[in-house]
GUSE-470363 format. One record per residue (C-alpha): x, y, z. Coordinates in steps of 0.001 Angstrom, whole numbers, plus 500000, padded with zeros to 6 digits. Example, Ala and Ser with C-alpha at 12.3 -4.5 7.8 and 13.67 -1.06 7.14 Angstrom:
REM residues 2
<X=512300; Y=495500; Z=507800>
<X=513670; Y=498940; Z=507140>
REM end
This chain:
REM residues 431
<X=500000; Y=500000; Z=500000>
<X=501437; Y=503527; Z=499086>
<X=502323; Y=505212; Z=501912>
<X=501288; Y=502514; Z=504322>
<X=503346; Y=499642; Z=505512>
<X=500232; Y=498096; Z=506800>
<X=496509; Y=498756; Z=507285>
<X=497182; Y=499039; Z=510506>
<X=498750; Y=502434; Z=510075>
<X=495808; Y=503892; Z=508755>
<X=494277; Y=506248; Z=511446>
<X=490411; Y=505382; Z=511823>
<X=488582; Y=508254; Z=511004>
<X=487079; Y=508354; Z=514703>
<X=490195; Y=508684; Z=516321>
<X=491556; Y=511518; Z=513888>
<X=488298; Y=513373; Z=515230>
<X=488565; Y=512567; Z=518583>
<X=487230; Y=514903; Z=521376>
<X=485148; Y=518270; Z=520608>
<X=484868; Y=518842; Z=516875>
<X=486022; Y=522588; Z=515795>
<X=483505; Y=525398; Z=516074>
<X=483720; Y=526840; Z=512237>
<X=483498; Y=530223; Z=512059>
<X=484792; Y=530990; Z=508783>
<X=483684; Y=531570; Z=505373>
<X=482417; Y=528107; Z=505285>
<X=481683; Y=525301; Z=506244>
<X=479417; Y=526619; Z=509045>
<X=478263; Y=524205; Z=512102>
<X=475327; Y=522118; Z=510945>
<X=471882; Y=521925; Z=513192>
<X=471964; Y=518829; Z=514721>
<X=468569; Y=518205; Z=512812>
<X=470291; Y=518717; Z=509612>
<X=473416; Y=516404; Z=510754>
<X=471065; Y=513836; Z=511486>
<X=469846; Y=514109; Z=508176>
<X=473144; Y=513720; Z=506780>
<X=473841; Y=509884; Z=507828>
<X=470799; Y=508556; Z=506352>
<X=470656; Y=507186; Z=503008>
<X=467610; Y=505839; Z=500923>
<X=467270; Y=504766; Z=497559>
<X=468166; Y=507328; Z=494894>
<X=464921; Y=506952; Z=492948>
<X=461554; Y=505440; Z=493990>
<X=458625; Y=507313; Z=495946>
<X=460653; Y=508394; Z=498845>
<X=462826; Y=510378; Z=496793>
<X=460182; Y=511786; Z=494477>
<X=458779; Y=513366; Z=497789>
<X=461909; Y=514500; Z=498779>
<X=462537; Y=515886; Z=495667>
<X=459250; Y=517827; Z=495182>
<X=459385; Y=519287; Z=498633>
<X=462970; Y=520935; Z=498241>
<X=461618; Y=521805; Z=494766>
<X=458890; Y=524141; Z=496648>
<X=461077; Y=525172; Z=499303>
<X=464082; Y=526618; Z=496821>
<X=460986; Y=528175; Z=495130>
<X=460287; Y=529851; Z=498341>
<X=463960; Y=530753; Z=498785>
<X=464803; Y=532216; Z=495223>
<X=461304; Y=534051; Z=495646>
<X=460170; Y=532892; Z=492420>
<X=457191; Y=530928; Z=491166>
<X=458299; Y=530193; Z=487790>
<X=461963; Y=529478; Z=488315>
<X=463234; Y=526018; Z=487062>
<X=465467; Y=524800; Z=489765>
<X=467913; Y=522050; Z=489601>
<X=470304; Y=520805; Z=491440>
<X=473823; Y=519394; Z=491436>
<X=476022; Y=517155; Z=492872>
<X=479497; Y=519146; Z=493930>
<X=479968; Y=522306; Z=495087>
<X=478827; Y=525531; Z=494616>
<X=480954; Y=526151; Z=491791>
<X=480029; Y=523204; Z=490585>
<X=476501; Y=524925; Z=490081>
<X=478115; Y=527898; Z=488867>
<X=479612; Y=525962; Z=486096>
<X=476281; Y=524984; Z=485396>
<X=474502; Y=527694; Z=484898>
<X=478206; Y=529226; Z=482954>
<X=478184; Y=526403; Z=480542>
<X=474496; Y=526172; Z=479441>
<X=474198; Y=530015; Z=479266>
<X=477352; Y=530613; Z=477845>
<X=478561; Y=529250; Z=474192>
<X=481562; Y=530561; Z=471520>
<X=478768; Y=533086; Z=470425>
<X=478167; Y=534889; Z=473895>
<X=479527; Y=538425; Z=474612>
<X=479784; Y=537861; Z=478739>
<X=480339; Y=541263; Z=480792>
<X=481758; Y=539795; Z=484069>
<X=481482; Y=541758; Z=487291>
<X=484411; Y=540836; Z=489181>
<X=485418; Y=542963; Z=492527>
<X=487383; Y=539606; Z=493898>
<X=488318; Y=535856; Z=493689>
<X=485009; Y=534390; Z=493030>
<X=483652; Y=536927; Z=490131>
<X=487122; Y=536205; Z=488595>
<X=486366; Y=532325; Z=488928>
<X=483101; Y=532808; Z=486978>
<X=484578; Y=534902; Z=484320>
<X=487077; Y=531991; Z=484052>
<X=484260; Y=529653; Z=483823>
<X=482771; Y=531539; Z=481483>
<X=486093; Y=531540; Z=479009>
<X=486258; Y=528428; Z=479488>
<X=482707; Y=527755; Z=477614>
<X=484083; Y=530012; Z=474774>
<X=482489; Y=533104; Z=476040>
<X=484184; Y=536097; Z=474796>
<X=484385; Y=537695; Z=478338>
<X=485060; Y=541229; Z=479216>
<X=486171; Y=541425; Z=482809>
<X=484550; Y=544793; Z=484260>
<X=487204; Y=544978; Z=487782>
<X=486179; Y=547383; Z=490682>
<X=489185; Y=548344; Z=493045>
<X=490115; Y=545967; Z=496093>
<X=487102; Y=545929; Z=498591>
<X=484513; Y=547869; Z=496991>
<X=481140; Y=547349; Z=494922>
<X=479873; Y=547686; Z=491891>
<X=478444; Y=550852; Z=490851>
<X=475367; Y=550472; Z=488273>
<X=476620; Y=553239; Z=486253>
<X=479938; Y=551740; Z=485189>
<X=478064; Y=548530; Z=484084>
<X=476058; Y=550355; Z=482280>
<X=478548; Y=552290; Z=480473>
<X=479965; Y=548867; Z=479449>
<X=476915; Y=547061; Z=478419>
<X=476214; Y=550528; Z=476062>
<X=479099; Y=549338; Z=474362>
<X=478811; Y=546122; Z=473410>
<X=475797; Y=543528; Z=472721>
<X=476317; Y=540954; Z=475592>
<X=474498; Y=538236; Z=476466>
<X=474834; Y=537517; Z=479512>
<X=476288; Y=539477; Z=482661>
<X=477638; Y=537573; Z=485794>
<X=478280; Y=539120; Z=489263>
<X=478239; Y=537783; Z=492960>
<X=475708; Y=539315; Z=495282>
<X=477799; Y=538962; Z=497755>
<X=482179; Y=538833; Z=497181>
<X=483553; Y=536643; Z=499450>
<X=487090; Y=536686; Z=499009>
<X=487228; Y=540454; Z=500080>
<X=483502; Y=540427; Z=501583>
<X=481422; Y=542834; Z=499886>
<X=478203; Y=543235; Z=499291>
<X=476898; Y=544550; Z=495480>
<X=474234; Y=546218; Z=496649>
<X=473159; Y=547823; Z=493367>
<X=472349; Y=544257; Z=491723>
<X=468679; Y=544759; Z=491907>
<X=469398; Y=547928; Z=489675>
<X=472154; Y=546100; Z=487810>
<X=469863; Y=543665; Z=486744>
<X=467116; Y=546132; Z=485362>
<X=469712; Y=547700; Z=483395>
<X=470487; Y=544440; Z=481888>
<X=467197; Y=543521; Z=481345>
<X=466638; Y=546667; Z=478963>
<X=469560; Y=545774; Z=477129>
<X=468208; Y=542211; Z=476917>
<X=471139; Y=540545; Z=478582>
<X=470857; Y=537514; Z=480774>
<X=471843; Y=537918; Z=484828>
<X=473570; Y=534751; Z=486455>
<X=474191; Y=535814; Z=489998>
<X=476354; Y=533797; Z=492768>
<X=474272; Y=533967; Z=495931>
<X=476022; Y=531556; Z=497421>
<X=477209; Y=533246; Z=500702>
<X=474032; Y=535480; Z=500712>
<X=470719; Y=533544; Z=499731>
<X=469310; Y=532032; Z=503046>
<X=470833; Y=535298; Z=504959>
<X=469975; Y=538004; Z=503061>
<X=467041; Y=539378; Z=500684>
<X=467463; Y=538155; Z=497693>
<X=464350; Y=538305; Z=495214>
<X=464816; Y=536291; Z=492087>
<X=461391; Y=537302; Z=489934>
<X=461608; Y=541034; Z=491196>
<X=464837; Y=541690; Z=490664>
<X=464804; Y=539985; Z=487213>
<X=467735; Y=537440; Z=487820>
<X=468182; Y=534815; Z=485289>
<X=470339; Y=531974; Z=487141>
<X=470904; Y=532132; Z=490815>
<X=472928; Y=529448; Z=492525>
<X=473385; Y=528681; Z=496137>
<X=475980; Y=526206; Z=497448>
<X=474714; Y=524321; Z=500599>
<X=477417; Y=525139; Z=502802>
<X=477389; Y=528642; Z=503824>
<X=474204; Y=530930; Z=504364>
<X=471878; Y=527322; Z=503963>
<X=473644; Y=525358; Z=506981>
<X=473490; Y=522601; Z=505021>
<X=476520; Y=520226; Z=503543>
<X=479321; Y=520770; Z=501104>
<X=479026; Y=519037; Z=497951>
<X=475441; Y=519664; Z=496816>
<X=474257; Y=522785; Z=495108>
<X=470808; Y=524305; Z=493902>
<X=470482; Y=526355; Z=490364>
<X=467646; Y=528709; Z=489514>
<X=466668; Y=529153; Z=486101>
<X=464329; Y=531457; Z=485038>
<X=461940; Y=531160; Z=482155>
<X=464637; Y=533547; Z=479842>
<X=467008; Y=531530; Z=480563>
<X=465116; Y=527900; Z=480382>
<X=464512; Y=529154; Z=476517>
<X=468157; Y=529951; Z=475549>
<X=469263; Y=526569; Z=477262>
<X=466393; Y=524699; Z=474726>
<X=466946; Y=527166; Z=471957>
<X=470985; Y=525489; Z=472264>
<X=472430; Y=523780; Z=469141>
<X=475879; Y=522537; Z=470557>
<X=475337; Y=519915; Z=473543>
<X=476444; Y=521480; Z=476385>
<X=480382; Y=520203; Z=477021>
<X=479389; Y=518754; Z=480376>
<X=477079; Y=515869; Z=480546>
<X=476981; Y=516102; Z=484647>
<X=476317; Y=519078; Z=484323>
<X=474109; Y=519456; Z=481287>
<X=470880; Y=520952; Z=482513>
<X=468204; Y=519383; Z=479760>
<X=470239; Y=515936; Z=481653>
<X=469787; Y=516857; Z=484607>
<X=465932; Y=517930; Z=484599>
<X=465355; Y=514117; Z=483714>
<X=465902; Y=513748; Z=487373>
<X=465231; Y=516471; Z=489636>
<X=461839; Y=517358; Z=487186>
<X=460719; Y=514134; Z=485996>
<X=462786; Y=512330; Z=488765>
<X=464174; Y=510121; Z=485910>
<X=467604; Y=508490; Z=486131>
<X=470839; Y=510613; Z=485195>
<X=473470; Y=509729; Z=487735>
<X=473232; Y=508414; Z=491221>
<X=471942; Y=511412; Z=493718>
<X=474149; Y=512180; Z=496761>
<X=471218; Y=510869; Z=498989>
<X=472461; Y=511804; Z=502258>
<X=473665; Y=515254; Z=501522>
<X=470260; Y=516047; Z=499730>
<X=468338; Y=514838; Z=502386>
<X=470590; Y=517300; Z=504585>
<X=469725; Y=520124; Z=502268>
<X=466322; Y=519518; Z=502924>
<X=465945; Y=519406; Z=506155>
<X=467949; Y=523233; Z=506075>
<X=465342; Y=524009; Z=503650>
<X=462553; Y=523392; Z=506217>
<X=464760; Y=525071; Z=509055>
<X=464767; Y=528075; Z=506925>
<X=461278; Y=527886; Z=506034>
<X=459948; Y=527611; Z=509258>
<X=462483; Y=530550; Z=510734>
<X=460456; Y=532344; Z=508048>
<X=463003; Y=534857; Z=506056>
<X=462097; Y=537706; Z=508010>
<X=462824; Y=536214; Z=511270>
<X=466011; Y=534413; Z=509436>
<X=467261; Y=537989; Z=507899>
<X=466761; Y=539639; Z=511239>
<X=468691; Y=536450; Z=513199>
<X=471637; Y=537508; Z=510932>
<X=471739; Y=540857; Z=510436>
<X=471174; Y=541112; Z=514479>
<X=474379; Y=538646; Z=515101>
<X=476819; Y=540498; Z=512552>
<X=476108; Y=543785; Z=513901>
<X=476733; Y=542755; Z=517174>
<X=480124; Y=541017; Z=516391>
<X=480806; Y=543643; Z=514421>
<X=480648; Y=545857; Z=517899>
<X=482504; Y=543602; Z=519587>
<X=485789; Y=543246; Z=517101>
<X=485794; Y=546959; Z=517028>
<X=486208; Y=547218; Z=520977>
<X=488655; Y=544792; Z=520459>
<X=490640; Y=547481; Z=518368>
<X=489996; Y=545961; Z=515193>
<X=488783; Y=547354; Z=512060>
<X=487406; Y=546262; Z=508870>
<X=488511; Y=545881; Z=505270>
<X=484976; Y=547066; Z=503725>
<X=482759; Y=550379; Z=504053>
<X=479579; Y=550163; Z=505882>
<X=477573; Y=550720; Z=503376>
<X=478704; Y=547819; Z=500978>
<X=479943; Y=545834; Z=504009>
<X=478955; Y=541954; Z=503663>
<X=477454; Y=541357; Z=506574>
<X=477814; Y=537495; Z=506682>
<X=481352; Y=537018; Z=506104>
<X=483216; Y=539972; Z=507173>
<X=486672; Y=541027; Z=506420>
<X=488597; Y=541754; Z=509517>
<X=491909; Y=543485; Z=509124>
<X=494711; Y=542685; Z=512184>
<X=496792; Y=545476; Z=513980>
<X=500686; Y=545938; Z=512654>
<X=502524; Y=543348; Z=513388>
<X=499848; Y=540686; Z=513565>
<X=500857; Y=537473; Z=511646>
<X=497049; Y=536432; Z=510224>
<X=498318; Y=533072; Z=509292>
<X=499851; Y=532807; Z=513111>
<X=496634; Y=533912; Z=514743>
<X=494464; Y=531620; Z=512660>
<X=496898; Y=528499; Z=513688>
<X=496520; Y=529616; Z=517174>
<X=492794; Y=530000; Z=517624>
<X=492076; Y=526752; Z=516157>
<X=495493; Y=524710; Z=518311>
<X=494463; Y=526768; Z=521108>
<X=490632; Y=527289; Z=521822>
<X=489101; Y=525308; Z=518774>
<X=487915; Y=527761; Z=516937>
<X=488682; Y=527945; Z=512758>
<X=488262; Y=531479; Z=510649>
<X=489552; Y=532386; Z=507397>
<X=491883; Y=533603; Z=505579>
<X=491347; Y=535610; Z=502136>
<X=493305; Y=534355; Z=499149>
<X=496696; Y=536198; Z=500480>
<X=494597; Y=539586; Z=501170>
<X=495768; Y=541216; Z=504330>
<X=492872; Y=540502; Z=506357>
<X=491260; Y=537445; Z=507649>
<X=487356; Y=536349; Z=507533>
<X=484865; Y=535419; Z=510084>
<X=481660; Y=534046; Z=508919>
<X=477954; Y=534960; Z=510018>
<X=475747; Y=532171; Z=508242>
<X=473078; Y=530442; Z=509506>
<X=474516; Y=528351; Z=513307>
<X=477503; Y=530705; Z=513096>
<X=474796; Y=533162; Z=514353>
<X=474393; Y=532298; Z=518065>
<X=475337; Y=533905; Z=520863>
<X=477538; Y=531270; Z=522497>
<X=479593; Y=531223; Z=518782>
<X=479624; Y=534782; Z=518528>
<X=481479; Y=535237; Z=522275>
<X=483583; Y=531884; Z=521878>
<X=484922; Y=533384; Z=518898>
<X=485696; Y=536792; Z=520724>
<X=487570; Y=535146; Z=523431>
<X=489514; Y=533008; Z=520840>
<X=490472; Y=535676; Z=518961>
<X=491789; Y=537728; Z=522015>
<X=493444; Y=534994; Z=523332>
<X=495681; Y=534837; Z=519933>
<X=496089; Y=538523; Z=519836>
<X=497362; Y=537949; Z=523215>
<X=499937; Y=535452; Z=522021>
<X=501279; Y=537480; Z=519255>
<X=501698; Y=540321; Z=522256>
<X=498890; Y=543160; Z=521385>
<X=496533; Y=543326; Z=524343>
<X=492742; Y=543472; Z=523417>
<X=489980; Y=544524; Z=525747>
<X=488056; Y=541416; Z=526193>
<X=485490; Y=542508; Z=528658>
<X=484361; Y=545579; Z=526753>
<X=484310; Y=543494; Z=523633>
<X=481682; Y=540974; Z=525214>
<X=479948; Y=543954; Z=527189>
<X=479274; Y=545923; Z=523725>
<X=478282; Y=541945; Z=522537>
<X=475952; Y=540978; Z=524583>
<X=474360; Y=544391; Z=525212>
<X=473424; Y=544592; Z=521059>
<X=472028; Y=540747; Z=521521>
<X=469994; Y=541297; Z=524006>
<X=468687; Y=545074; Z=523121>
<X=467927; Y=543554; Z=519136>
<X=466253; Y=540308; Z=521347>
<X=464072; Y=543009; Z=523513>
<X=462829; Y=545340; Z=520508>
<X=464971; Y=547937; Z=522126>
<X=467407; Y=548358; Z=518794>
<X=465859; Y=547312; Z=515084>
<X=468262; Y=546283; Z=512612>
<X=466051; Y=546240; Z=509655>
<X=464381; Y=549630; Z=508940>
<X=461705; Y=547590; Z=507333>
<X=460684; Y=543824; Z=506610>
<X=461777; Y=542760; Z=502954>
<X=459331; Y=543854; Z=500667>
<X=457196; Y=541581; Z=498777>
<X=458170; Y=538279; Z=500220>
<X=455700; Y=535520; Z=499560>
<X=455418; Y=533605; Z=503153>
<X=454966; Y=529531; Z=503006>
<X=451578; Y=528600; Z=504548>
<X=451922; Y=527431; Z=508356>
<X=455453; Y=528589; Z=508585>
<X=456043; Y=528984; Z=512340>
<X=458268; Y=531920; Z=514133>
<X=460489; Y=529951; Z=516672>
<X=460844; Y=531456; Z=520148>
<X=463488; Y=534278; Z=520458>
<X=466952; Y=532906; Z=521638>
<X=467540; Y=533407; Z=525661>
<X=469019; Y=536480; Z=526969>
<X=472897; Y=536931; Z=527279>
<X=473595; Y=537658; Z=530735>
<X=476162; Y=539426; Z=531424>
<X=479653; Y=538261; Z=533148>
REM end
């Protein structure tokens, strides 16, 4: 055996994982429920009744959580860019002008993709850590016919928020381009309306804003889009991949490759968590837990990498005082009080992730004494009291009613019938 000189030297997988499992607070993976964990070790046949139910409920559900009634929604086993790549490569042929958005790693990625599929991409670049402005892309789309425009909602790698993509995709729109946006660290966290805002692909990964697993993805298509894929020539280059494959299976629940059972049977069980939450109760959950970390890495003399304004608020880009080896501090928080965040693609920062069970209390505080502790170890002193003071205050005042985060509900959300609002979280007390 390669590497082995017997079985025997093969660490079980139980005792590599021994003791208390890491609390992940980065960009993702986040914790899972335990509901949703539970989920995850099961594993029924891939086709038959059982699935077909499966498969029709998280059909309704992602229709609930792309906000659109007439999407066609798909989904795919691998990752979120492994969904990305779907919606690139049936959207995208040697004939498509693409206008790429890219303000960090993962707009580059999809412009990449989108190359790849024989696009002839134009890469429209903002500067390090800001947004897109609706202006610039439409000076560029004036200038050329494109067919389809791609852009993250939300930029992880230097976590910002594009918070003019409901007026991005208008513009679009009137110049008859197709929108393919990555939600992936924003749809389950965040507003995000698919049929309003006139998106044409959406895709969501399962492991970030969800709570779900790695390794299975959802795709939106919407009715636009569903007619260029048809109206096609070429096969697409993927056959995984190939969307007019893959709705044999997740639309007429035919076969096309074997399913990742457990890991869709964890996605829907996050679907139901999030449907039950209801999204203004899920929205608020968030934006409640990031402004109070937020608060609490500032009083521990921290700053961030990203304007308010176009901050993302569910992975947030944390910049270190001088002298501060990120790399260092990250080893030490996880060797030292279990706790793993980020880094960002050799950016000078480091990321901390508020998605789905990242946003509890007990995570948000364990996370502020791990960091200290590693600030402390690399010799700059933070104020750890005041940090969890400002904390826990913020919880409790946005638990009370005393401070609202969210001038107003998200307009024009569609609510599922009996969804339930689950009891607020306990107070913090105080130490």
């Amino acid at each position: 055996m390669l590497g082995f000189k017997s079985v025997h030297d093969i660490v079980r997988v139980d005792d590599l994982l021994a003791g208390e499992l890491p609390l992940l607070m980065g960009a993702g993976p986040v914790p899972l429920a335990d509901s949703v964990a539970r989920a995850n070790t099961l594993m029924i046949n891939h086709l038959g009744s059982t699935m077909d139910t499966v498969l029709e409920q998280v059909m309704q559900m992602g229709a609930y959580l792309f906000q659109s009634s007439d999407a066609t929604i798909l989904g795919v086993a691998g990752p979120a860019s492994a969904g990305l790549e779907m919606a690139v490569s049936n959207l995208v042929t040697p004939a498509t002008r693409v206008l790429s958005v890219c303000n960090g790693h993962f707009g580059m990625r999809i412009a990449e993709m989108a190359a790849r599929a024989g696009g002839d991409v134009v890469r429209l670049t903002t500067p390090p850590f800001h947004a897109a402005a609706a202006d610039d892309v439409a000076r560029e789309l004036r200038r050329g016919r494109y067919g389809v425009l791609t852009i993250c909602h939300g930029e992880t790698s230097h976590t910002v928020h594009n918070t003019a993509l409901p007026e991005i995709c208008r513009i679009a729109r009137a110049q008859g381009c197709l929108v393919l946006v990555d939600a992936v660290c924003t749809l389950g966290a965040m507003p995000f309306q698919m049929a309003d805002w006139h998106i044409d692909a959406a895709v969501v990964g399962g492991q970030k804003a969800l709570g779900a697993i790695p390794g299975v993805a959802l795709v939106a298509f919407s009715p636009r889009a569903c007619a260029r894929i048809e109206a096609r020539r070429e096969a697409s280059a993927h056959w995984c991949l190939d969307a007019r494959l893959a709705a044999d299976f997740w639309l007429r629940r035919a076969y096309h490759y074997t399913a990742p059972v457990p890991g869709i049977l964890a996605l829907h069980e996050a679907l139901r968590l999030y449907c039950e939450e209801t999204p203004d109760e899920r929205f608020l959950r968030h934006r409640r837990c990031s402004h109070a970390l937020q608060a609490g890495l500032r009083a521990l003399g921290l700053s961030f990498a990203v304007e308010p304004g176009v901050r993302l608020q569910t992975v947030l880009g944390v910049r270190l005082p001088d002298g501060v080896d990120a790399r260092a501090l990250r080893e030490s928080m996880s060797r030292e009080s279990g706790v793993d965040i980020s880094g960002a693609f050799g950016l000078d920062i480091v990321r901390i992730g508020q998605m789905a069970e990242q946003c509890r209390a007990p995570n948000l505080l364990r996370t502020l004494r791990a960091l200290a502790a590693a600030l402390a170890e690399q010799h700059y002193e933070a104020d750890l009291a005041a940090a969890l003071a400002v904390t826990k205050r913020l919880l409790n005042d946005a638990a009370s009613g005393r401070v609202r985060l969210l001038p107003n509900p998200p307009s024009g959300y569609t609510r599922m019938r009996d969804a339930s609002v689950p009891a607020e979280e306990p107070e913090v007390q105080p130490e």
